[in-house]
TILO-235661 format. One record per residue: residue in three letters; x, y, z of N, C-alpha, C in turn. Coordinates in steps of 0.05 Angstrom, whole numbers, padded with zeros to 5 digits, always signed. Example, Ala and Ser with C-alpha at 12.3 -4.5 7.8 and 13.67 -1.06 7.14 Angstrom:
<recs>
ALA+00264-00114+00156+00246-00090+00156+00264-00066+00156;SER+00257-00045+00142+00273-00021+00143+00258+00001+00157;
</recs>
This chain:
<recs>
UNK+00555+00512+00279+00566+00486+00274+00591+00481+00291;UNK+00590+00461+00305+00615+00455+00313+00642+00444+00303;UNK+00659+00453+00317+00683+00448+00297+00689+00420+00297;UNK+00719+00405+00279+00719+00385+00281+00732+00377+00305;UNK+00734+00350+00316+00742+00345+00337+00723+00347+00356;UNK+00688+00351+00356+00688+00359+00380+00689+00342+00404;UNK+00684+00316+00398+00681+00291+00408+00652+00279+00420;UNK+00628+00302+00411+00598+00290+00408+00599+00263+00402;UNK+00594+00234+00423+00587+00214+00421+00558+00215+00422;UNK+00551+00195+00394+00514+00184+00388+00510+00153+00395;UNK+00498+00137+00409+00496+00111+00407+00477+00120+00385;UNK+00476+00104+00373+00453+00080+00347+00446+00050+00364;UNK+00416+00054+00377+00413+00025+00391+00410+00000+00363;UNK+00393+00000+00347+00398-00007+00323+00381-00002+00299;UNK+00378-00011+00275+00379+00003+00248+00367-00027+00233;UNK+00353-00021+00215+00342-00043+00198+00354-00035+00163;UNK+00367-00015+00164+00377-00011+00130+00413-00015+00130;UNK+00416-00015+00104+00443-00035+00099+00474-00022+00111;UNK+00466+00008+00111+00488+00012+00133+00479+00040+00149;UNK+00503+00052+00161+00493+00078+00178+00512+00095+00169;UNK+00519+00100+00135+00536+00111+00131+00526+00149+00126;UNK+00509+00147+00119+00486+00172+00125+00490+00197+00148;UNK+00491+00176+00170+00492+00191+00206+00513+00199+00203;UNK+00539+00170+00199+00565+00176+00193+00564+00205+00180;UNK+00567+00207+00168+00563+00235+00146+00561+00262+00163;UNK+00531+00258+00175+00516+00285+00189+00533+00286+00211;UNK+00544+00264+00230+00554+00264+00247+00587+00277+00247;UNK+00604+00270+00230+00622+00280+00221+00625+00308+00218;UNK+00605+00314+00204+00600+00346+00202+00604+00369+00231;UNK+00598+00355+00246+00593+00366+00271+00624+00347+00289;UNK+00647+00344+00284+00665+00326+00290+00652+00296+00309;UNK+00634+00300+00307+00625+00268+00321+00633+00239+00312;UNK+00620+00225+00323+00629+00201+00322+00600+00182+00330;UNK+00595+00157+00310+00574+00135+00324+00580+00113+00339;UNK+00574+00109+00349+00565+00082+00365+00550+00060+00369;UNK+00559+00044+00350+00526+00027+00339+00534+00001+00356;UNK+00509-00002+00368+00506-00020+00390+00505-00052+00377;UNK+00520-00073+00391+00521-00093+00379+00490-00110+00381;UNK+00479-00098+00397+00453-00112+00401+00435-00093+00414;UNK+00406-00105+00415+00390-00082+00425+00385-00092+00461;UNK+00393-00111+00473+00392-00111+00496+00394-00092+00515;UNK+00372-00092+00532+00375-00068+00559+00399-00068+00568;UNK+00411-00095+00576+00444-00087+00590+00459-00079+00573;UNK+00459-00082+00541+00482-00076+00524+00480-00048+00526;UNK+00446-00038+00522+00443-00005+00517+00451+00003+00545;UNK+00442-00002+00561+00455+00015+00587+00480+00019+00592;UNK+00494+00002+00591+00522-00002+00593+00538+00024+00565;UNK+00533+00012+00539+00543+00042+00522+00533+00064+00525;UNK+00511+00069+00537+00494+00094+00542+00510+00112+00564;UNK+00529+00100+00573+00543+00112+00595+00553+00135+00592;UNK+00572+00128+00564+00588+00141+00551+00581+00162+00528;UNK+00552+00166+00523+00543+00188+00501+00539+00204+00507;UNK+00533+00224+00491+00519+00245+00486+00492+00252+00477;UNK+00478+00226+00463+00451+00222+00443+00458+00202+00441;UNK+00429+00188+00443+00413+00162+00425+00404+00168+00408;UNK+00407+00146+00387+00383+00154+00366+00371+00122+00364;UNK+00347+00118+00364+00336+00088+00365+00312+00089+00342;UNK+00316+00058+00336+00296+00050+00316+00266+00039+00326;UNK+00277+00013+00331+00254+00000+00341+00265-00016+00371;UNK+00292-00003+00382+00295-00026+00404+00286-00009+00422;UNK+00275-00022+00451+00269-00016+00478+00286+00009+00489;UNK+00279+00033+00490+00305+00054+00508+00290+00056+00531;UNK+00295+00042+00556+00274+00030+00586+00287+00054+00599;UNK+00267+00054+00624+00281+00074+00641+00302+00076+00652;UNK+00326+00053+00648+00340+00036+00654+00356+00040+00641;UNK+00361+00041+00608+00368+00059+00594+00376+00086+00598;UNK+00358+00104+00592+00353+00133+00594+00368+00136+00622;UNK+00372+00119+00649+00384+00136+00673+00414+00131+00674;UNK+00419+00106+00659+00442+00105+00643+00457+00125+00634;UNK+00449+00136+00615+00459+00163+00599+00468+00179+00611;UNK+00483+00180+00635+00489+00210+00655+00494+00230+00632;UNK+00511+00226+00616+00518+00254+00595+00495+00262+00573;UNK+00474+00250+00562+00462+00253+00548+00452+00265+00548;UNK+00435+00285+00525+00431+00307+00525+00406+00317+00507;UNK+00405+00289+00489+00379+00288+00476+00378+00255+00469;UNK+00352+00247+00458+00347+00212+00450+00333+00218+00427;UNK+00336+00212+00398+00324+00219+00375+00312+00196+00361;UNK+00282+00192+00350+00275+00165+00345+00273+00162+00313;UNK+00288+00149+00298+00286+00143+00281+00247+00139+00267;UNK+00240+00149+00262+00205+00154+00258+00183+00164+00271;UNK+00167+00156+00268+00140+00180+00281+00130+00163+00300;UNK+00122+00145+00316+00117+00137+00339+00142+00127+00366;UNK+00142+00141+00392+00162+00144+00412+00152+00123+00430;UNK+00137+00106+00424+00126+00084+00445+00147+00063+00451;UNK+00175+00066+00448+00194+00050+00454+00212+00064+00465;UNK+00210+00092+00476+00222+00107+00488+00213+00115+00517;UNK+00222+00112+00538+00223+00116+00569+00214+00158+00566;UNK+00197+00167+00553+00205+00193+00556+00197+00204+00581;UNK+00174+00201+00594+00173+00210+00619+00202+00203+00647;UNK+00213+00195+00639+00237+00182+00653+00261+00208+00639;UNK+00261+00206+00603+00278+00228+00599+00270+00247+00605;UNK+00243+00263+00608+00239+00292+00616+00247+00293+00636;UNK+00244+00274+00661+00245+00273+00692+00266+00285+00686;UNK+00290+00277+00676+00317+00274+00674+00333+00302+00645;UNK+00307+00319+00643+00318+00338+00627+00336+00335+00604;UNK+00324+00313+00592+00333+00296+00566+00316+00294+00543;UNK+00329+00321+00529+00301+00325+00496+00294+00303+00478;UNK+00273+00294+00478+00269+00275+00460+00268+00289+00429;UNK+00269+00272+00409+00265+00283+00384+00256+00263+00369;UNK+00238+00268+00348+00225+00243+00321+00229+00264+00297;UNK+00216+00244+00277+00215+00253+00253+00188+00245+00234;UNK+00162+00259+00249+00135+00252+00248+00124+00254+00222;UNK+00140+00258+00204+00130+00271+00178+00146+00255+00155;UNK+00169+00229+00152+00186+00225+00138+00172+00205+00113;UNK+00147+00191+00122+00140+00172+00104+00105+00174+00106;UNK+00100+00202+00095+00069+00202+00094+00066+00186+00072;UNK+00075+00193+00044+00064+00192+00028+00067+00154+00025;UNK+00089+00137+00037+00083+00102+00036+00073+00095+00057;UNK+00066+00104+00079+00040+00091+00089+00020+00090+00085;UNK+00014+00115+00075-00015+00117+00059-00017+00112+00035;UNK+00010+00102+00011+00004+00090-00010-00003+00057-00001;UNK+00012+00048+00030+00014+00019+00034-00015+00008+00049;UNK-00027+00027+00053-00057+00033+00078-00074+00020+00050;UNK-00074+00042+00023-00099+00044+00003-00085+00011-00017;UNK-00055+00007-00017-00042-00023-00035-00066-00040-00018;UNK-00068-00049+00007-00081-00063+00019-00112-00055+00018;UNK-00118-00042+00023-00143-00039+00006-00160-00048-00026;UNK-00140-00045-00040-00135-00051-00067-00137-00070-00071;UNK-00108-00085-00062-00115-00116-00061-00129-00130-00055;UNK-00146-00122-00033-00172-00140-00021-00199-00143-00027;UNK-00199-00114-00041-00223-00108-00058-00219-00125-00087;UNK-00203-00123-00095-00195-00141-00124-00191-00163-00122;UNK-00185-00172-00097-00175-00195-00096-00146-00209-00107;UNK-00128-00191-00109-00104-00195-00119-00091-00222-00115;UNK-00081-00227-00094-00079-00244-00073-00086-00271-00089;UNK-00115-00272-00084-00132-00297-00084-00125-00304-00118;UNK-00120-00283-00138-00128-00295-00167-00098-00295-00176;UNK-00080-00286-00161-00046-00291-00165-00041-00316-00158;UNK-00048-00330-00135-00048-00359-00131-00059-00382-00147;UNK-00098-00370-00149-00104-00393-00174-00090-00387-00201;UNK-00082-00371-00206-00071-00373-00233-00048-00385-00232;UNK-00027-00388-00210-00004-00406-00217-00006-00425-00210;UNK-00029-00437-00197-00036-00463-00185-00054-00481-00214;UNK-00057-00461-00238-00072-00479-00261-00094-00466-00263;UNK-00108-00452-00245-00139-00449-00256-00135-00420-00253;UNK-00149-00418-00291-00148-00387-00302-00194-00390-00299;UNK-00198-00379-00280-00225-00375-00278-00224-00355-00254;UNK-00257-00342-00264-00269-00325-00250-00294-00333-00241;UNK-00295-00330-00213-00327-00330-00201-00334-00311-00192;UNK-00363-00302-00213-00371-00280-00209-00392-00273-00200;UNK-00395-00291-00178-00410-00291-00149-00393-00269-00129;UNK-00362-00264-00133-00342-00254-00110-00355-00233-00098;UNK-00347-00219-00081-00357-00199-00059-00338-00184-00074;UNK-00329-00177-00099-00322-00155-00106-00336-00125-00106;UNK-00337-00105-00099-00351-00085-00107-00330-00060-00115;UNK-00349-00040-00137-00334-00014-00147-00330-00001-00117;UNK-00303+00010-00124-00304+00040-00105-00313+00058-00104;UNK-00320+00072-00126-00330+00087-00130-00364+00091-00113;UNK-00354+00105-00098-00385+00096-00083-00382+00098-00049;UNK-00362+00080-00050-00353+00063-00025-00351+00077-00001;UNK-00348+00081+00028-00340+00092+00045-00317+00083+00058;UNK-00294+00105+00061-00270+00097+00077-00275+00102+00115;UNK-00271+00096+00127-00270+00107+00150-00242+00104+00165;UNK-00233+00126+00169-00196+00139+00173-00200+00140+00205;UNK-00186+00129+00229-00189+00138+00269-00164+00144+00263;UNK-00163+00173+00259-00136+00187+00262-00130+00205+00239;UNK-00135+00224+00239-00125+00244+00221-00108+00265+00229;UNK-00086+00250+00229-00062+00260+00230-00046+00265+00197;UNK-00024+00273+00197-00013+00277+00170-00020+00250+00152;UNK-00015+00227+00160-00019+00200+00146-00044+00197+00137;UNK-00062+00202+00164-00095+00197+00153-00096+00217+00132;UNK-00108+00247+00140-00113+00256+00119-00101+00255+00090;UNK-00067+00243+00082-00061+00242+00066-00078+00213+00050;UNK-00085+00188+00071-00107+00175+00061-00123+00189+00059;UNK-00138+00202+00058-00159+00212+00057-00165+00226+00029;UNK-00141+00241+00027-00140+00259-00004-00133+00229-00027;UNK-00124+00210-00015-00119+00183-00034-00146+00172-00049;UNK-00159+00166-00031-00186+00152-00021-00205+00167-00045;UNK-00206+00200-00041-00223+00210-00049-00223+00209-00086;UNK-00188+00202-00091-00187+00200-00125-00191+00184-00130;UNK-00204+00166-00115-00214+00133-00127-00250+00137-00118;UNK-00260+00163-00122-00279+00166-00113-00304+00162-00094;UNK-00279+00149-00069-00297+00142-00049-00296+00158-00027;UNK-00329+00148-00010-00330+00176+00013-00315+00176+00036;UNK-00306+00193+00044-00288+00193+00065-00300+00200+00099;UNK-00297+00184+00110-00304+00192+00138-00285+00193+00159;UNK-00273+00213+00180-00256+00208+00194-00263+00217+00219;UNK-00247+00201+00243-00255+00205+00278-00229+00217+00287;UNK-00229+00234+00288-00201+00248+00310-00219+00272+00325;UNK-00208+00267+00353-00214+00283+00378-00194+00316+00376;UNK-00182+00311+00363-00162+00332+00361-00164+00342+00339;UNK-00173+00341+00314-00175+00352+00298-00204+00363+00294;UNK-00210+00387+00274-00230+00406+00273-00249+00401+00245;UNK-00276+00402+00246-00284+00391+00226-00282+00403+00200;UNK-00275+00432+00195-00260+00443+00180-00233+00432+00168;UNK-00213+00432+00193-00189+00419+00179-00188+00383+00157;UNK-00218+00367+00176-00223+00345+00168-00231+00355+00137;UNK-00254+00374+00135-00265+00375+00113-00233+00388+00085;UNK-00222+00400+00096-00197+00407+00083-00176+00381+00077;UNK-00177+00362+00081-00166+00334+00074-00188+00319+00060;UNK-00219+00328+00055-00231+00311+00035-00255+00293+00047;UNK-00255+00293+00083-00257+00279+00103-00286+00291+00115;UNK-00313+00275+00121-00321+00287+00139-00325+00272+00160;UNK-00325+00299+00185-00314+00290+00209-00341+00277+00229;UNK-00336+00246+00245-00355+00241+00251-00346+00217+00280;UNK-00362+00217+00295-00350+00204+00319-00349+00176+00319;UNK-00333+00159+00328-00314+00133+00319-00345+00115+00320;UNK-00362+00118+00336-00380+00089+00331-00389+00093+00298;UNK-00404+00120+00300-00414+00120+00267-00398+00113+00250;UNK-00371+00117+00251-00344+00111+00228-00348+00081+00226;UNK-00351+00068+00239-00348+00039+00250-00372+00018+00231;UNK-00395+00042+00242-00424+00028+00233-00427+00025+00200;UNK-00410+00056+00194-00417+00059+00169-00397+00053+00145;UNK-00378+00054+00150-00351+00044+00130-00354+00020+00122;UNK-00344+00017+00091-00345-00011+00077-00312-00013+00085;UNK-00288+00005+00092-00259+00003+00105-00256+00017+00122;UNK-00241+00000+00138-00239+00017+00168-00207+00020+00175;UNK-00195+00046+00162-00162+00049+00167-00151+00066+00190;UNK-00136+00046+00211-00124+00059+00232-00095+00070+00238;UNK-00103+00099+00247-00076+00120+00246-00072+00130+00265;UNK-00078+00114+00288-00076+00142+00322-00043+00127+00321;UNK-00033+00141+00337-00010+00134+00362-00019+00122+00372;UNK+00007+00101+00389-00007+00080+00411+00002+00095+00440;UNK-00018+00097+00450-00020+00110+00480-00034+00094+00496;UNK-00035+00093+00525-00040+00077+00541-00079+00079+00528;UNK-00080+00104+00523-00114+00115+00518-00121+00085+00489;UNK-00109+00087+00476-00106+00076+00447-00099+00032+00440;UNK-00087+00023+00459-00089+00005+00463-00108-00006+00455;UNK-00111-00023+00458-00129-00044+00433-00153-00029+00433;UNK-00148-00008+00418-00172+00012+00414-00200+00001+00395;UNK-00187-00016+00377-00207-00049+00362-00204-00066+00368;UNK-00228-00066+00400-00230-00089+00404-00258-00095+00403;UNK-00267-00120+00417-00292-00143+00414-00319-00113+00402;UNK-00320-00094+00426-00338-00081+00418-00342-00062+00389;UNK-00312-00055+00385-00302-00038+00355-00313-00057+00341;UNK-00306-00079+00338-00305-00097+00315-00339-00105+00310;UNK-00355-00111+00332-00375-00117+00332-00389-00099+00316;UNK-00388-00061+00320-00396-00043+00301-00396-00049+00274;UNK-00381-00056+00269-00374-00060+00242-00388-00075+00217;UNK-00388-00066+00195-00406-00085+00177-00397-00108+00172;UNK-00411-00129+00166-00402-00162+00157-00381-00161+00140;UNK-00383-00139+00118-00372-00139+00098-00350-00118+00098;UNK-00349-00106+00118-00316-00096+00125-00290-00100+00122;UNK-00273-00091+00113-00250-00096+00122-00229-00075+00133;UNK-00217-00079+00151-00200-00070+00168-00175-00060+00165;UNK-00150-00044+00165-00134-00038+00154-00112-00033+00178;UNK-00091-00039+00189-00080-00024+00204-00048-00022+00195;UNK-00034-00006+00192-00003+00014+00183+00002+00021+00203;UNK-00002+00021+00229+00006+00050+00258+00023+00023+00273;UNK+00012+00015+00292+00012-00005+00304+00003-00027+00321;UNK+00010-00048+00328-00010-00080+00330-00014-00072+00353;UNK-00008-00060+00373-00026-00062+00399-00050-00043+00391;UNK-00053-00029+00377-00079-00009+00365-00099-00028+00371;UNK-00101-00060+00357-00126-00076+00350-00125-00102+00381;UNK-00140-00102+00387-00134-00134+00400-00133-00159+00385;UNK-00115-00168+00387-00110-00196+00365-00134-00216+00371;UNK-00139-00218+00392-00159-00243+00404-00177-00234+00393;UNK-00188-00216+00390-00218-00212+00385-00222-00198+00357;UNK-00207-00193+00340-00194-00192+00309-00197-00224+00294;UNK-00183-00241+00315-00180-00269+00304-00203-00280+00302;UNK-00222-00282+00319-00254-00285+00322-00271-00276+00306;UNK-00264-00254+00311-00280-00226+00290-00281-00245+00259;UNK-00255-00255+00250-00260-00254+00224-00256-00286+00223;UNK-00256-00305+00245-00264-00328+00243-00294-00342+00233;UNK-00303-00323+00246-00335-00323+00250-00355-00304+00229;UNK-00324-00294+00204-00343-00280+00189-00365-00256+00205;UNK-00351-00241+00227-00364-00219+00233-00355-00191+00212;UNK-00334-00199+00213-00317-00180+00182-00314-00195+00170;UNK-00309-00173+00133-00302-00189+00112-00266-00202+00125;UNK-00252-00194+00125-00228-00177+00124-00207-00167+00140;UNK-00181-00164+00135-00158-00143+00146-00132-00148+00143;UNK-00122-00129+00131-00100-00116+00123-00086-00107+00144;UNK-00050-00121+00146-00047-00121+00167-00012-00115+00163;UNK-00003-00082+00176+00031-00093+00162+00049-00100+00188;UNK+00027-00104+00214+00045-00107+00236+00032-00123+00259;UNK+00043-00128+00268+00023-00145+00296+00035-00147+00320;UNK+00033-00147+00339+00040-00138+00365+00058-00163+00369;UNK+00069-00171+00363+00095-00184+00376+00102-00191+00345;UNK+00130-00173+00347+00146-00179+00310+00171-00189+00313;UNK+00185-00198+00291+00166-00215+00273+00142-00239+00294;UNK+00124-00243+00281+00101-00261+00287+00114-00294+00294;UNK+00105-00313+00316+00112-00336+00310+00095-00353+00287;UNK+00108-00368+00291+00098-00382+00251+00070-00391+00258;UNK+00059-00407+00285+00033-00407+00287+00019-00399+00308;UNK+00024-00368+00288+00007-00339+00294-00023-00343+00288;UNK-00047-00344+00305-00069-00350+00294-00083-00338+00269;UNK-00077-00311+00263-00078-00292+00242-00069-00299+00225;UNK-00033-00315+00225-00027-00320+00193-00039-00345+00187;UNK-00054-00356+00198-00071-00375+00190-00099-00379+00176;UNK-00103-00349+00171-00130-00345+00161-00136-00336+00131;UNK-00147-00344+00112-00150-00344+00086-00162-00307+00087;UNK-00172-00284+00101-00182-00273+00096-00165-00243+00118;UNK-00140-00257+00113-00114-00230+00123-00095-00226+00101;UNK-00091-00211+00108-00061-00204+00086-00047-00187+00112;UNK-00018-00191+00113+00000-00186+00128+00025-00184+00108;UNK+00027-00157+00117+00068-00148+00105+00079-00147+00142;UNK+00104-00151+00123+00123-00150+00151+00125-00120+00163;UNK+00118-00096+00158+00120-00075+00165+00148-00061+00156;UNK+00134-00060+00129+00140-00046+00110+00124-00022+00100;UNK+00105-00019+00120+00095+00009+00099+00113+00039+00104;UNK+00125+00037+00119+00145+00065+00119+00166+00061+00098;UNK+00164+00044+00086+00196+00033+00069+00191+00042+00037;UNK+00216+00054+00029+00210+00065+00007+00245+00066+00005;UNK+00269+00073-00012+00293+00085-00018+00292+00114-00001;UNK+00268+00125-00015+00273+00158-00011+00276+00156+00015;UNK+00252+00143+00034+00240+00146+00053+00261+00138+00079;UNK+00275+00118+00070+00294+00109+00093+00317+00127+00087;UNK+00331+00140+00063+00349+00157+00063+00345+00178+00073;UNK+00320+00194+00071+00301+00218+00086+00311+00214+00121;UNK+00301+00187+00123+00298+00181+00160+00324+00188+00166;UNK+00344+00166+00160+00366+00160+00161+00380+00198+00166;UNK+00388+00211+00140+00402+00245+00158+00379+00251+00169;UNK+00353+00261+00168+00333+00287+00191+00340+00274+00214;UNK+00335+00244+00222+00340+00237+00257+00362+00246+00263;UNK+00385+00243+00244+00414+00246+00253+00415+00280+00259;UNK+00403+00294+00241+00411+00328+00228+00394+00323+00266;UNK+00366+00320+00279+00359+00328+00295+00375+00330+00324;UNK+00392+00305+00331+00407+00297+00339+00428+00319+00345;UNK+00444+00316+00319+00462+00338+00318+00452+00372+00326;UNK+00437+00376+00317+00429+00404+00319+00426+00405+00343;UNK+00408+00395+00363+00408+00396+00392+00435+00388+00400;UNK+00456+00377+00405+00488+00377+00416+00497+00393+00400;UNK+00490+00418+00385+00501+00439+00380+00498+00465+00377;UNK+00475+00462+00405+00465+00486+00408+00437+00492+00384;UNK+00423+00481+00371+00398+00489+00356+00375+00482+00364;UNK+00359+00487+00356+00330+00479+00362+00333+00463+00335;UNK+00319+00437+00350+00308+00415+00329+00286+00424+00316;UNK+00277+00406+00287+00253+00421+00288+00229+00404+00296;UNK+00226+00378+00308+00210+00370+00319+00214+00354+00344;UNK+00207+00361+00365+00203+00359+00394+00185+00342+00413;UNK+00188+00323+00416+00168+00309+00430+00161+00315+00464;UNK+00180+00331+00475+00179+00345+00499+00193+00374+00508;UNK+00178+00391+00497+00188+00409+00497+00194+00430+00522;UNK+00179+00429+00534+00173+00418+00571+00207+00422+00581;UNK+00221+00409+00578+00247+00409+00584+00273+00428+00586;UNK+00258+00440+00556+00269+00471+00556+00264+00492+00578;UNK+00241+00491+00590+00239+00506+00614+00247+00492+00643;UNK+00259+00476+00646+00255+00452+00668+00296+00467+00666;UNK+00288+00474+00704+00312+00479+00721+00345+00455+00709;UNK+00337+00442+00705+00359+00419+00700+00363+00406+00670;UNK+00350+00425+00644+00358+00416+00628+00386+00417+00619;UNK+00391+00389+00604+00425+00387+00607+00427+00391+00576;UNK+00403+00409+00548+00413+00421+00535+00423+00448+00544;UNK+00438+00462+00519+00443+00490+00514+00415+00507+00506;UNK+00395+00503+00497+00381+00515+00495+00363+00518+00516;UNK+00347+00542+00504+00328+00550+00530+00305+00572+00514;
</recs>
């Protein structure tokens, strides 16, 4: 631990919870100090980036522009489990450890993945409205059906999916999941059996998506995904909006090719007001909130910071998005 005084500067590009008194805290410990950026602009971040030691970022842009900024910096730490707002091939170039915290909100994305599920199958939504609008009736024609029965289909079984997955299965439905990286053993050990993305597609009454967004991953549901799909589908996405293509989502369920989709994010946030999607009687959209919980943002809030700190003080973090660096002639950590 470092003593006090040491003068470890952290920018904070910026933060969506009510303060950063948390970091303050972890940071202190280690005599540091934060730096919370008045805005998330490229020139604002470059310009304070001059002067740190670590980033730690939420959801703003850290461009390559950024990252070459940082001459002193020494690690960039991301406030959650996807780095797709981070320049990292630019920080490895530059022997600059990235760090996340891939593991902080399994258990509310995948309670917020199966809420949306729930709701659409029940129709929550639709009978919360007629009832305060006057009409206490039921039509029991609806496309309601039991779960019990039902097939989930999970593209990504990662900690989130399979934690859907063990969800899914106490509501007694079958579980199907597509990951290239995972083993049909480990699938079958989450509840899951493992099967390649068209069949998931063909065969699911829900279709919930959990990859990372990678250049590979990009509107990974598009015209052709969607077309797989049953009439009576619905769609689920928690990860992120470039995952789906919006154009052919909006179609998709214009035209009644799906029932459906559950939606807590969409590729340009917040959405403008006429977003073709929030226009449709047969979406449900949260603002992207499924990582959000008390625990969950107090959790984020010290591990990013503790990761942060521990790398400007000589430790191994415990999760690494380029580890690569450590061996690389010019890393400008202490470790090795």
């Amino acid at each position: 631990m470092a003593p006090a005084g040491s003068g470890f500067r952290v920018l904070v590009t910026d933060y969506v919870w009510p303060s950063v008194d948390p970091e303050r805290e972890v940071m202190a410990a280690i005599g540091g100090e934060l730096v919370v950026a008045p805005d998330g602009r490229e020139e604002t971040l470059a310009a304070l980036a001059e002067d740190v030691d670590g980033i730690l970022t939420c959801f703003a842009q850290v461009t390559p522009k950024v990252v070459e900024a940082a001459k002193r910096c020494v690690v960039i730490g991301r406030y959650g489990v996807g780095v797709d707002n981070i320049a990292v091939d630019t920080a490895t170039r530059l022997g600059i450890l990235v760090t996340w915290v891939p593991d902080y909100c399994v258990d509310e994305v995948s309670d917020h993945a199966l809420a949306l599920l729930l709701a659409w199958n029940r129709r929550i939504n639709l009978f919360d409205s007629s009832v305060k609008a006057g009409r206490w009736h039921v039509e029991l024609t609806m496309p309601i059906r039991r779960l019990r029965g039902r097939t989930m289909g999970i593209i990504g079984l990662g900690r989130i999916g399979k934690a859907l997955s063990r969800k899914a299965g106490a509501f007694g439905m079958e579980v199907m999941g597509a990951d290239p990286f995972v083993s049909a053993e480990d699938a079958e050990a989450a509840g899951a059996r493992l099967v390649d993305t068209n069949t998931l597609l063909a065969e699911s009454d829900f279709v919930s998506v959990h990859t990372p967004l990678t250049p590979e991953t990009r509107n990974l549901i598009d015209k052709d995904a969607l077309d797989r799909m049953k009439p009576s589908a619905f769609l689920i996405n928690v990860a992120r909006g470039a995952l789906i293509d919006e154009e052919a989502l909006h179609q998709a369920l214009r035209e009644k090719r799906i029932a459906g989709a559950g939606l807590d994010l969409l590729v340009e946030v917040p959405p403008p007001p006429d977003h073709p999607l929030l226009g449709l009687d047969n979406v449900i959209v949260t603002p992207h909130v499924a990582f959000f919980s008390r625990d969950s943002v107090r959790e984020l809030q010290v591990r990013a910071t503790q990761e942060v700190a521990r790398v400007l003080t000589g430790r191994m973090p415990d999760n690494t998005v380029n580890p690569q660096v450590l061996s690389q002639a010019n890393n400008r950590t202490s470790l090795r």
